[in-house]
N, C-alpha and C positions, 0 to 999 in steps of 0.2 A: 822718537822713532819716525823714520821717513814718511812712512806708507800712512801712520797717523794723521802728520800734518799735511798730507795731499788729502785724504778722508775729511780733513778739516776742511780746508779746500774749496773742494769741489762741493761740500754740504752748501757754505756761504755763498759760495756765485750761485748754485741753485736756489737761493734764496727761503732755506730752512732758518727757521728759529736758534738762537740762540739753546735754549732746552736742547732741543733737539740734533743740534750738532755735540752739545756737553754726552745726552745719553747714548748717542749712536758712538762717538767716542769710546765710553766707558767700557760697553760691549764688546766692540775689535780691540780693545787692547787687554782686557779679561781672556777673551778669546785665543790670541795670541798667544799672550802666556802660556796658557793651561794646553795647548798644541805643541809647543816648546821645538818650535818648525820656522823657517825664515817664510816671511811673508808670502811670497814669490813660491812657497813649497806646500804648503794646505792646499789641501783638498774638500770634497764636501764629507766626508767620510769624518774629519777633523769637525768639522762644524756640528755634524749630526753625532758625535762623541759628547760633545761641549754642550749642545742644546739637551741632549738627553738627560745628563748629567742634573739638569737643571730643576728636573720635573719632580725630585725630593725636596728641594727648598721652595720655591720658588710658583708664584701664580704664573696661569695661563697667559695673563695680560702682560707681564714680566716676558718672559715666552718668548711671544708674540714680537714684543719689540726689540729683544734678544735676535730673535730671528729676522728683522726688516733690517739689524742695523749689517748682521752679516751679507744680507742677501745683495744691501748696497756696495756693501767692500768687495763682494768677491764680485759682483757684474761692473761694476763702474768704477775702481780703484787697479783691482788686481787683471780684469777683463777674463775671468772664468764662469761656465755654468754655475747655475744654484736653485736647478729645478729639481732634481731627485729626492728633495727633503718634503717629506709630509710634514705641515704644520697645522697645531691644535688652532680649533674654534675660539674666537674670543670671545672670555665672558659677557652676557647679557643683561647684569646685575640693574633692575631699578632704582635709581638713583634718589637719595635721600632727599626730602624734602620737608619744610617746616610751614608748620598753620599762619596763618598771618597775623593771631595773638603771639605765637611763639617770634615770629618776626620782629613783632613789636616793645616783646619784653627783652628782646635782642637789643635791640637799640638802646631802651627805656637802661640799660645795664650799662650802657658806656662811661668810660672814666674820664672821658676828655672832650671837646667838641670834635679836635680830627678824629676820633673815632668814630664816633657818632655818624659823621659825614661819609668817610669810607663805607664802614658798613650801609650807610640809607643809600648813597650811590651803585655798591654793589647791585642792590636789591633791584633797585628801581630802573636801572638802566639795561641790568643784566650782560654786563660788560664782564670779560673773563680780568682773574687778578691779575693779571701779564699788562692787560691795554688799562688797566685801573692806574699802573705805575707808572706808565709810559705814558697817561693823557695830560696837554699842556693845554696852558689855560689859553692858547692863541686855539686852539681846536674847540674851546666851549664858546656858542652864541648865549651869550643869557638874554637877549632880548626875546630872543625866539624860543628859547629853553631845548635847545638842542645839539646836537655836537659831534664830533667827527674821529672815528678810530681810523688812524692812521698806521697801514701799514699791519693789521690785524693778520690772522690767522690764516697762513694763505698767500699771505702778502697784499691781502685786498682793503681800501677801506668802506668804509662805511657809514651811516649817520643812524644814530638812537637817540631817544629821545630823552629830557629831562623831565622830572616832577620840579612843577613851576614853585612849588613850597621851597622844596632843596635848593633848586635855583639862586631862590635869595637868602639860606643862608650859603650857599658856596661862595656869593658874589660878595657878601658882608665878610666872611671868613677873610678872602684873599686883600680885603679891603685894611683889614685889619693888621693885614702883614707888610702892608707898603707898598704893594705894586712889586716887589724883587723875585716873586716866584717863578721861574720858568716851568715848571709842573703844577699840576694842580695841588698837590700835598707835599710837597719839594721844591726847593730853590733851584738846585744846580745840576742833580743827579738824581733820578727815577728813585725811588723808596724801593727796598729788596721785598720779592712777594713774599717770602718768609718772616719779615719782621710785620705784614697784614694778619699773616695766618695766625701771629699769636696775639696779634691784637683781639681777633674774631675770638679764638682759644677763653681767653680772660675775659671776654663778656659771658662766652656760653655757660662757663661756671658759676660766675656771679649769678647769671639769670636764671640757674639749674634747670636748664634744660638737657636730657638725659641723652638725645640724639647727636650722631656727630656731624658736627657743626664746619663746614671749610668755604674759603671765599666762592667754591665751584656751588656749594649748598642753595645757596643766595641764589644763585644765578638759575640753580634748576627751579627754587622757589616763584621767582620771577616771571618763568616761562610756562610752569602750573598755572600759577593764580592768572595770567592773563587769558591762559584757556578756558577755565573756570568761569572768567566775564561775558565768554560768548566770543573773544576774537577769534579771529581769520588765524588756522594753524600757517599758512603760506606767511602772513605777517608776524605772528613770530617768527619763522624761518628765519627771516630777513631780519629783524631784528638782534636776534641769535648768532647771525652770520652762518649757519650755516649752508657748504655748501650741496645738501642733499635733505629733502624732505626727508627721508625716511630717519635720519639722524633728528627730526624737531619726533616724529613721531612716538618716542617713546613718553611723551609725554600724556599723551592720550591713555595711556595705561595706568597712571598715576593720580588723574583726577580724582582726589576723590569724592569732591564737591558734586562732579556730573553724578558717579555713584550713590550718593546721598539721595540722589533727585528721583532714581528709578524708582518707580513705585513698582512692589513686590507682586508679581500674579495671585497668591495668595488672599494677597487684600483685595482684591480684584471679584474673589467670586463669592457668588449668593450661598453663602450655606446653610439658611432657612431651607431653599428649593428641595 
């Protein structure tokens, strides 16, 4: 369909992700359909039909991006309004995170050293699984134990750091492979982040641990435990990548380390008095 591949388009010269061009896709052309109306002939009235429709199967976050992918086609593809539609609140769920024993029995479970390494780099780096596939070994300093996301989230990059231990086995790893890797865990073409996710999948079972387990997991683990040490939330931020404090801050709410630490008023007062 025409209006499709201009949707496609104009996503890529704006410099959207790949994901995000596939989902905003998927949505105008669901969309489409179930309108059973030429491009050029929907209205919001069609959309607010289609979004409605939605709110029996379907979560708010689903929704949400249901609605961001129309709101693009209909203002910057078809050049129509797409203000009259009230859209729901996105959910604010706290994001799962694992103990650092549980971290460890994470690792201590892996069936291979790439795995091993995936997962300890996840962790330690708090890099999303997208720039985990996409980082080449010309972007890692091992001397420095440092290294450079190119092109991340945003289109921006940025530098995180390495654990000097991983360091040297990643350096001995790719040593081992001959110098022909152009990715860090790939020769020629990025690893699909799906074939990560059931890497992680297969350790989390082996290590029975009952929580669920995704390469995002890692990374919110990552961003706890460093608040947990006492750092700077602004340098998470930045590490993180992201681009708004308030998005590092829900992590504040998930310590539970600091929570451990409060001491209770209760134990506080004199009850002989």
């Amino acid at each position: 369909m025409e209006e499709i591949e201009k949707l496609k388009t104009e996503l890529r010269i704006r410099g959207f992700s790949p994901l995000t061009v596939r989902n905003y896709s998927f949505f105008v052309e669901k969309f489409l359909q179930s309108a059973e109306k030429k491009p050029s002939e929907v209205n919001q009235d069609d959309a607010k039909k289609y979004l409605g429709e939605m709110f029996d199967t379907k979560s708010k976050n689903t929704i949400m991006l249901a609605a961001a992918s129309l709101k693009f086609f209909f203002k910057q593809i078809l050049d129509k309004e797409f203000d009259k539609i009230p859209l729901p609140k996105k959910d604010r769920k706290l994001p799962e995170v694992l103990s650092k024993e549980e971290v460890r029995r994470l690792i201590d479970f892996s069936d291979a050293e790439k795995s091993r390494l995936i997962v300890s780099l996840l962790y330690s780096s708090g890099l999303r699984v997208s720039e985990i596939v996409n980082l080449k070994v010309d972007d890692v300093n091992f001397a420095e134990n440092t290294g450079w996301v190119r092109r991340g989230k945003g289109g921006k990059d940025r530098l995180f750091i390495l654990s000097s231990n991983l360091g040297e086995d990643l350096k001995t790893y790719l040593e081992k492979k001959g110098g022909d890797y152009k990715y860090i865990f790939s020769k020629a073409k990025p690893l699909t982040t799906r074939n990560i996710q059931k890497i992680i999948q297969g350790m989390r079972n082996r290590a029975g641990i009952n929580k669920k387990v995704t390469p995002h997991t890692l990374r919110h683990s990552f961003a706890t435990h460093l608040l947990e040490q006492g750092n700077d939330i602004r340098i998470i931020q930045q590490m993180l990548g992201h681009s708004s404090l308030s998005t590092t801050q829900v992590y504040t709410h998930i310590s539970s380390e600091q929570l451990k630490r409060v001491k209770n008023p209760l134990d506080t007062l004199n009850l002989e008095d």
